[in-house]
Each structure stands twice: as C-alpha cells, then as structure tokens.
C-alpha positions as CSV (number, residue, x, y, z in Angstrom):
1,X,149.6,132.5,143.6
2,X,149.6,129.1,143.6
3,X,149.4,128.5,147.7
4,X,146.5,131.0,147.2
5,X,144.5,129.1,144.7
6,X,145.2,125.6,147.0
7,X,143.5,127.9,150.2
8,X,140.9,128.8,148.3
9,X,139.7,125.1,147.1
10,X,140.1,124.4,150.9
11,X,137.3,126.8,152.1
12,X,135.6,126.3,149.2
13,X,135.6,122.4,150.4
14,X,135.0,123.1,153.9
15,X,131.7,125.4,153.1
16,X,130.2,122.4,151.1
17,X,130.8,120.4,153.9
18,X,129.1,122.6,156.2
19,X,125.9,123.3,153.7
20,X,125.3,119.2,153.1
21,X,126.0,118.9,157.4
22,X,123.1,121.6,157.8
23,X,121.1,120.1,155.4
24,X,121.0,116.6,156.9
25,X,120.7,118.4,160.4
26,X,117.9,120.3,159.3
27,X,115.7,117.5,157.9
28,X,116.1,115.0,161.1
29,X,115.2,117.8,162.9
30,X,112.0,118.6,160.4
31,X,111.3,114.7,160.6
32,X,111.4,114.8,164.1
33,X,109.5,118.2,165.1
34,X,106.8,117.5,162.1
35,X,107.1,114.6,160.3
36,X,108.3,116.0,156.8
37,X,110.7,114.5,155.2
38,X,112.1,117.2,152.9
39,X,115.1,114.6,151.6
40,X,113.2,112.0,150.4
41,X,112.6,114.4,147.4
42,X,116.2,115.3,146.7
43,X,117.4,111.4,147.6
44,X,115.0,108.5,145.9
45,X,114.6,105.4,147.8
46,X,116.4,103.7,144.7
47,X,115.8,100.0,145.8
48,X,111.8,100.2,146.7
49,X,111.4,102.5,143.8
50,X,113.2,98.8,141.6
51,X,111.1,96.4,144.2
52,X,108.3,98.4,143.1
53,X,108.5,98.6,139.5
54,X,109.5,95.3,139.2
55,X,105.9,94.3,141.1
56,X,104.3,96.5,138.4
57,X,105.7,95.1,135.4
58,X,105.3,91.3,136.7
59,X,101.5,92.4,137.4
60,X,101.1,94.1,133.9
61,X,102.4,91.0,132.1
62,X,100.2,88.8,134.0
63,X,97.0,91.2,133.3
64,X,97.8,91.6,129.3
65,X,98.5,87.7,129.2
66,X,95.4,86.8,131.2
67,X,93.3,89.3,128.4
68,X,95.1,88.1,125.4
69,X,94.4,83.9,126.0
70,X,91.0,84.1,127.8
71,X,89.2,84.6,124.7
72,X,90.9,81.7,123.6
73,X,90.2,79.5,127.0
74,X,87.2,77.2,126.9
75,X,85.7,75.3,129.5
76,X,85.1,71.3,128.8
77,X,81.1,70.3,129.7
78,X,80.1,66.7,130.5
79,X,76.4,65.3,130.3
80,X,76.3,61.5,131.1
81,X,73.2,59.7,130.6
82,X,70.7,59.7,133.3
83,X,70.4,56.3,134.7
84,X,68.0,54.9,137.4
85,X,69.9,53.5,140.4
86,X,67.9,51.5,143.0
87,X,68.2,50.8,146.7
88,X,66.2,48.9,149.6
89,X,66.3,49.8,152.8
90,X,64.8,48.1,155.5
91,X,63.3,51.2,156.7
92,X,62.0,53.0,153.5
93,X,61.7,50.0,151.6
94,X,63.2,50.2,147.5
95,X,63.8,53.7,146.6
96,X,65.3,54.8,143.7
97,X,67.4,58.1,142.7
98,X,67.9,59.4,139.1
99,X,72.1,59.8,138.5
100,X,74.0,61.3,135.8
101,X,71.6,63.5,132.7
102,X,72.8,67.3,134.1
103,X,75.8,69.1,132.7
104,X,78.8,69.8,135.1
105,X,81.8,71.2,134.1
106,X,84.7,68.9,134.0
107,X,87.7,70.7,132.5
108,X,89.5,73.3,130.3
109,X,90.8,72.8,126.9
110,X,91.8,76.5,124.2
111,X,91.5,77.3,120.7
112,X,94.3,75.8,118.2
113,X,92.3,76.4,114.8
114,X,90.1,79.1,114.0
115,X,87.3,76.5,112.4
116,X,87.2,75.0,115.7
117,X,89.8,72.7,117.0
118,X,89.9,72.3,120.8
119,X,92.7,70.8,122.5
120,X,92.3,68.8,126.0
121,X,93.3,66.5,127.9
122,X,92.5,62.5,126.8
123,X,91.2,62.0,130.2
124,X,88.9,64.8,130.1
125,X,87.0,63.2,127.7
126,X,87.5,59.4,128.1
127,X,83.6,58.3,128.9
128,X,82.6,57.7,125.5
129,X,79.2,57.4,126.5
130,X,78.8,60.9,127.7
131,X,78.2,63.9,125.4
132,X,80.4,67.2,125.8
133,X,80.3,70.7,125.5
134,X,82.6,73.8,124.9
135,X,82.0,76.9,126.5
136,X,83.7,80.2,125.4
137,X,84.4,82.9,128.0
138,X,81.5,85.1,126.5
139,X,79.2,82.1,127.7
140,X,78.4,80.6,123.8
141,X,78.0,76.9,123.9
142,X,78.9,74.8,121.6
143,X,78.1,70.8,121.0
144,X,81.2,68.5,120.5
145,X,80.9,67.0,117.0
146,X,83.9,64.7,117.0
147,X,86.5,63.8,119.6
148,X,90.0,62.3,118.9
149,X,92.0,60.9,121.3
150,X,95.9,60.5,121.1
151,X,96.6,56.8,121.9
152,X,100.5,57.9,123.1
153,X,99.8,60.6,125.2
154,X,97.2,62.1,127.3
155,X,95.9,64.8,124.8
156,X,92.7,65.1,122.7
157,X,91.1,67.2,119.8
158,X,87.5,68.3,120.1
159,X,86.0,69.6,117.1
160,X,83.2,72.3,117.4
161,X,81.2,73.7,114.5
162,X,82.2,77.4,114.7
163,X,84.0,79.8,112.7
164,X,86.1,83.0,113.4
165,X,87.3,81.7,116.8
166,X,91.0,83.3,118.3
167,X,93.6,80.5,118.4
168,X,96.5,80.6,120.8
169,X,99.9,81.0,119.9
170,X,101.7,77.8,120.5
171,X,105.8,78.3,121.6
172,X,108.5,76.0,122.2
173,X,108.8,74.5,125.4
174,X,112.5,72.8,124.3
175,X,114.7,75.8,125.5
176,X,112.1,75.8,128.6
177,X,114.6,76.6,131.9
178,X,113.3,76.0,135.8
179,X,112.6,79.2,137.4
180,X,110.6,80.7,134.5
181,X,107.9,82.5,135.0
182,X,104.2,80.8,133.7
183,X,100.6,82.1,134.1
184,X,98.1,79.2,133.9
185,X,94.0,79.3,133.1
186,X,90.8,77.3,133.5
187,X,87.9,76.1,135.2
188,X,89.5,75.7,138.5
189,X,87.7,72.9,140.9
190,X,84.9,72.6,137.8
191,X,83.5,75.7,139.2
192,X,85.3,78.6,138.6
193,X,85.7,79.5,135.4
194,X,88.7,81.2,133.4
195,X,90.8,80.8,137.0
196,X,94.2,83.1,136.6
197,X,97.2,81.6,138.7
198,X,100.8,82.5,138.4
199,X,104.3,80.1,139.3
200,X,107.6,79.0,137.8
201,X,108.2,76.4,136.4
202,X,109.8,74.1,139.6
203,X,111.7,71.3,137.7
204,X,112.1,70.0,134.2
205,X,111.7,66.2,132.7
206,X,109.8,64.4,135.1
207,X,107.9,61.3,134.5
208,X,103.8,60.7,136.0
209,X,101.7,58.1,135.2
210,X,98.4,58.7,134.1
211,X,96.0,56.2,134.8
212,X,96.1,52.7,136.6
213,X,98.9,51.0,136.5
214,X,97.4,48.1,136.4
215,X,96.5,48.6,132.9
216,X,98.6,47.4,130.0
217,X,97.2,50.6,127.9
218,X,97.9,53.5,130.3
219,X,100.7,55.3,129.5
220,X,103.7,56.8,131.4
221,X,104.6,60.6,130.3
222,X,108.0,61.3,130.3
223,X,109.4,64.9,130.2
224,X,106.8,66.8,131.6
225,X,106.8,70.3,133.3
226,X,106.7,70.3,136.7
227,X,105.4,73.9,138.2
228,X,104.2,75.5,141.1
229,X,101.3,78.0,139.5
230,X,98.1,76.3,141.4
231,X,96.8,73.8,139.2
232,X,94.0,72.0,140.6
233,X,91.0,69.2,139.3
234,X,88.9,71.3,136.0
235,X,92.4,73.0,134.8
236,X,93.5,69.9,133.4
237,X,93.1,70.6,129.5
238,X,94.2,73.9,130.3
239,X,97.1,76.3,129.0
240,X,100.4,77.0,130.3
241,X,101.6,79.9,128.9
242,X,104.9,82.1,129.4
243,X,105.5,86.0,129.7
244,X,104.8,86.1,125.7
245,X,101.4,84.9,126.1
246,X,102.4,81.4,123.9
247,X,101.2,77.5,125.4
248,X,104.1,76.1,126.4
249,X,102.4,73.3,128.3
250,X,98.9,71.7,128.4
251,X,98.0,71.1,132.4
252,X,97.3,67.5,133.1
253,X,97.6,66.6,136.7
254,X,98.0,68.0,140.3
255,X,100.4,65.6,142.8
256,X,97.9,64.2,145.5
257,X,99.0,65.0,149.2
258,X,100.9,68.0,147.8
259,X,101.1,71.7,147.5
260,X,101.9,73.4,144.8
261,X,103.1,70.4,142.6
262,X,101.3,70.6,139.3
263,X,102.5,69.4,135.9
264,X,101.7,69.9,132.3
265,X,102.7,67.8,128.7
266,X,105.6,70.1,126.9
267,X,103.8,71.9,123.5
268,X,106.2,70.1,121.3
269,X,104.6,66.9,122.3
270,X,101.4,68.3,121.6
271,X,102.4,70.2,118.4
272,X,104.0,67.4,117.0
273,X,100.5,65.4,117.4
274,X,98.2,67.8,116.1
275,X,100.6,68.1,112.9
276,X,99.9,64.5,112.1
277,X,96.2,64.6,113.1
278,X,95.4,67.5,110.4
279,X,97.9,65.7,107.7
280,X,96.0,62.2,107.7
281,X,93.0,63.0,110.2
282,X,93.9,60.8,113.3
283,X,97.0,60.4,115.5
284,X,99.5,58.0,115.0
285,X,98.6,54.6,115.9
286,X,99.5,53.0,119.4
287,X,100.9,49.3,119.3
288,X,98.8,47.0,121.1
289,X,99.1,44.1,123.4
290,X,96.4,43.1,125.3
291,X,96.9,42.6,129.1
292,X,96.5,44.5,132.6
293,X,99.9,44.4,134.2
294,X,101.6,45.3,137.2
295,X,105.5,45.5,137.9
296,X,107.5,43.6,140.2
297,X,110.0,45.4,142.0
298,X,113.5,43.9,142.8
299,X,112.3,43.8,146.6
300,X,109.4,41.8,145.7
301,X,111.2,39.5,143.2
302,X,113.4,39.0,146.0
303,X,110.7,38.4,148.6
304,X,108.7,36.2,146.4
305,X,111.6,34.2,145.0
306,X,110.4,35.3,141.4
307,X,112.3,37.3,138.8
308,X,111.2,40.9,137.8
309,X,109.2,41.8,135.4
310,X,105.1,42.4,133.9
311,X,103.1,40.3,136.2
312,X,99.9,39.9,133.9
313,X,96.5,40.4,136.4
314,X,94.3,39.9,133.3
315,X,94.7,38.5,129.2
316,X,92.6,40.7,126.6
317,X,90.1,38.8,125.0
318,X,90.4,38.1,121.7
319,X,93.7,40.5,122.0
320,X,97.7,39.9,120.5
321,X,98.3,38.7,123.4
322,X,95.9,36.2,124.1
323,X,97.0,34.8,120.6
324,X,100.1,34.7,121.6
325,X,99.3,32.2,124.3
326,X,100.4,34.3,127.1
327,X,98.4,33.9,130.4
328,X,97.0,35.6,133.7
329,X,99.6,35.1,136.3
330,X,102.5,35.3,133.9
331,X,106.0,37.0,133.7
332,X,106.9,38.9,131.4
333,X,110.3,39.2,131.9
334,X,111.6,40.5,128.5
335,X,110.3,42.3,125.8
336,X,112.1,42.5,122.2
337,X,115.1,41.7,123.7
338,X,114.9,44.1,126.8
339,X,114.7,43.1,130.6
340,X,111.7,45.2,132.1
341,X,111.9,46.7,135.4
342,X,110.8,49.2,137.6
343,X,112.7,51.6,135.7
344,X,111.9,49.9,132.2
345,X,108.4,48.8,132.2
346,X,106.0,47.3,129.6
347,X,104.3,50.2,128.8
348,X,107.9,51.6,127.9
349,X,108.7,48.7,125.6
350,X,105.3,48.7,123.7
351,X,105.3,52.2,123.1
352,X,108.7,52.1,121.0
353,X,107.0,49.7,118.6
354,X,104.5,50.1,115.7
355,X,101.1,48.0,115.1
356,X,101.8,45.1,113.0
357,X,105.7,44.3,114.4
358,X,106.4,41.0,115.4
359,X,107.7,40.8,119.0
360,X,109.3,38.3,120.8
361,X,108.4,37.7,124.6
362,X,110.7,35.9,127.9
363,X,108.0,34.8,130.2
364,X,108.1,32.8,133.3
365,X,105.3,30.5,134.2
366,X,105.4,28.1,137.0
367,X,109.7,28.1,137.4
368,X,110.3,27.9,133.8
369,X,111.2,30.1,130.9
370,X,109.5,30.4,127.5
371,X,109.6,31.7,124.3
372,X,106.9,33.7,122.9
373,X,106.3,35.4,119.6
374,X,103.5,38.2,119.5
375,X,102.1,39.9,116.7
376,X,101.1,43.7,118.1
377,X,97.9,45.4,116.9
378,X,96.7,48.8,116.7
379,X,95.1,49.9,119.7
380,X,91.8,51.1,119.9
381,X,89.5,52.7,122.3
C-alpha cells in the first residue's frame, strides 16, 4: 500500500512538471509567432512594478508638497529710486539714461504668521533705500510696511498689512540626515515664479560666508545645509521643505562655478530668531567693532614676515574701535584672549560677545605688540 501511494506522488510530480514545461513552451512560442505574452499575466514583473510605484509615490509627495506651501510662497519685489545717470561721448555728445524706478523681482520669502510676517533673506532686502513688495501666488500685492533685519545671521522679517494669510509649518532641521529627500520653491532667476525643484540634502554643517570679507560686519554661517535641489539667484529667501511639507531650511546661496551646490540656514536658526523678534520686537543685538578686515593666512604671515591675524583695511568712524585707538594697517592678532586665524577669524570672536563687553585686543603695528582695551557697541544698519 505503501510503495503504491510513493508511485502515485511520483506521477503525480512528473504530470506537473510536464503541464508548467508546456506552459512555458507554449508562451515563447505565442511570443514568438505573435507577440503575446500570455505569462506576463500569471508572473508580475515584481521589480518594475516596485521601480514603478516607488516613481509614483516620490511624484505624489512632491505634487501634494508643492500645492500645500505655494499658497504660502511669496515672491520679494524691489523698486529703487530712479536716478539720472549721465555720459559724454565724443560722438553723441552728454546723453543721459534714467536707472533704477521699475519693479523687478529679486527674491522669495513664505508666510510665518497669519497677520503677515514674511521671512527672507537679510540680503534680499539690504538697500535700505529701495521700497519692497510681496507678491502672493494668486498675484495680490502687497507694500512692505516694516523690515527687520537679524544682525547674526542672514535672515529678515517683512511685515505686510494683510490678514487671513496660510503660514508654513516650520520642522526641525536638528535630526536632519544627508541623503534626505527636500523639495525647494521660488522665484527662480527673478523670473519664474513659484519654481518647483527636488534634491537631497548633499552634506550637513558647512560653513559660507556671506558677504565681503573684507567687512568687519559680514558674517560667517556655520551649520548650514548643503543640497543638491537647484537653487539658483531669486530662490534665496525661499523654503526648503521635507516629505512632510515643513521648512526645514531657508535658501540663501548657490556655489559659483558649481552645479548643484546650493545651501540653506537650518529652521532652528531661524526659529529661534523669530521667537525673540515677536517677544521684544527686534532680534538680538550684534556686538560691534568697527573695522573692514581681511585675514592673513599662515602662508602669507610667513611670506610677509608678519604674524597672523585681522589685517584692518579701514577704521569705522566715530566706531568702538576707532576709540579704542586701533588703526588701518593694524594686526589684530588676539581677541579676548584668543589667537585668530584662518580658521578662527574676527568675525568669529565678535559674534560670541554682547554689546557693551569690554574687550581686550593683541595688535601688531610696525614690529611691536600692544595692548588694547575696546568697549563693543551694538551694531546697527
């Protein structure tokens, strides 16, 4: 009974065999003859069906992200006044051409408050003779009433009189990890409004400097986010947002000579700003010193015979440190204490201080050390 029972799994084995052999047969002959490929029904192509839902999803995130923020997106407009500039030539004689007095649009900033706080970049808005403009995606205008500019980093609140608006969600950009996926928006090249572009975020705590660094007032961010979404002259201001539709960084700056190198100040910075500025009405205050600055390298001390240091270009009038006796041509070699260096400048030093501290100062003038005391003060634009 037994042996039977053993045969008859055996055939029973062999016939399967035989019906999946024909079936296999049959549809590459099918293929073949007609083109029909009957076991692409019964068999799923698992890994393009994954590929392809995994395209969907990323393109259904972007899509509800882009709808959520873009209400919430504005685009920064800058009218400078309209000034008559002159020239001669010796051909047409002294003609003149009217500059400046037409709106162009300059940057991005997005909705923080619902009575209508804007946030932007400092450097968006740093001609303090122009006047500015918001625009909403729905094309309402709105004039700039007030615009306050955070002395320590390169961010700024415009305030618009408008109720009701849609403020973004702002997340945590501390637990931030390279590779994540960000969308970013705004006026890309000044021109094209509400620009969508998509990236990771390519590296983590990364150090630009904004401005000339020949100026004692410019400051160096630290810790920003470097991605790879296309971020390009008019986002700056802009959002960076994750998966969850929350900022997580406010663009600032695209790397000359570089593709797809963008960066963008962390949220917490910016959060932790805009809590102080609606608890007393203004940021914190910036020590101030007074003088245009630019650091020696080690090579250059070397070269030069000099140590390193702040060489000062140019003394602040009436500043702290014109008080202070120091002079143009100058070394600042420490600050408080602390040797400066390419890797510790001025800027650095300063910014750990408060207005109203009392500093001493190494400097070097002519082959010879002294002893300076300097009384900072607040720093105003």
């Amino acid at each position: 009974m037994k042996k039977r029972l053993n045969i008859r799994k055996f055939l029973i084995g062999v016939a399967l065999t035989l019906i999946v052999l024909a079936a296999v047969s049959g549809g590459v002959v099918a293929d073949r003859l007609w083109g029909i490929k009957p076991l692409d029904k019964l068999i799923p192509r698992s890994s393009s069906f994954r590929l392809d839902q995994k395209i969907l999803n990323e393109e259904s995130v972007v899509i509800e992200v882009a709808e959520k923020a873009s209400p919430s997106v504005v685009t920064v407009s800058k009218q400078s006044p309209a000034r008559r500039i002159f020239q001669f030539s010796p051909f047409r004689g002294l003609t003149q051409r009217i500059e400046g007095g037409i709106p162009e649009d300059i940057g991005t900033g997005f909705v923080v408050s619902s009575d209508g706080l804007i946030v932007t970049n400092k450097h968006v808005v740093s001609d303090t003779r122009a006047t500015y403009k918001v625009i909403t995606k729905d094309g309402k205008e709105y004039d700039v009433k007030q615009i306050s500019r955070d002395p320590s980093n390169d961010i700024a609140i415009l305030k618009i009189d408008a109720l009701g608006l849609k403020p973004l969600e702002l997340g945590d950009s501390s637990s931030l990890k390279v590779g994540q996926f960000v969308i970013a928006i705004g006026t890309a090249l000044g021109e094209f409004r509400h620009t969508v572009t998509t990236g990771v975020i390519s590296g983590l705590g990364r150090g630009i400097i904004a401005g000339s660094i020949l100026e004692g007032y410019v400051e160096k961010l630290d810790d920003v986010i470097q991605t790879d979404a296309a971020i390009n002259p008019g986002n700056s201001g802009g959002p960076l947002l994750n998966s969850a539709g929350q900022v997580i960084g406010v663009n600032v700056a695209v790397a000359q000579e570089a593709q797809n190198i963008g960066f963008a100040l962390p949220i917490n910075i910016v959060k932790e700003a805009l809590k102080t500025f609606k608890e007393t009405g203004r940021f914190a205050p910036k020590p101030y010193l007074g003088v245009q600055y630019q650091m020696i390298s080690r090579r250059m001390a070397i070269l030069n015979n000099i140590p390193t240091g702040a060489y000062v270009v140019e003394v602040i009038t009436g500043s702290p440190a014109e008080s202070a006796g120091i002079l143009a041509d100058d070394i600042i070699t420490k600050f408080a204490g602390q040797e400066l260096s390419e890797n510790n400048t001025l800027a650095d030093e300063i910014k750990k201080k408060k207005p109203g501290e009392q500093v001493n100062l190494e400097i070097w003038r002519n082959g010879q050390k002294l002893n300076l005391s300097v009384l900072l003060s607040e720093f105003s634009q």
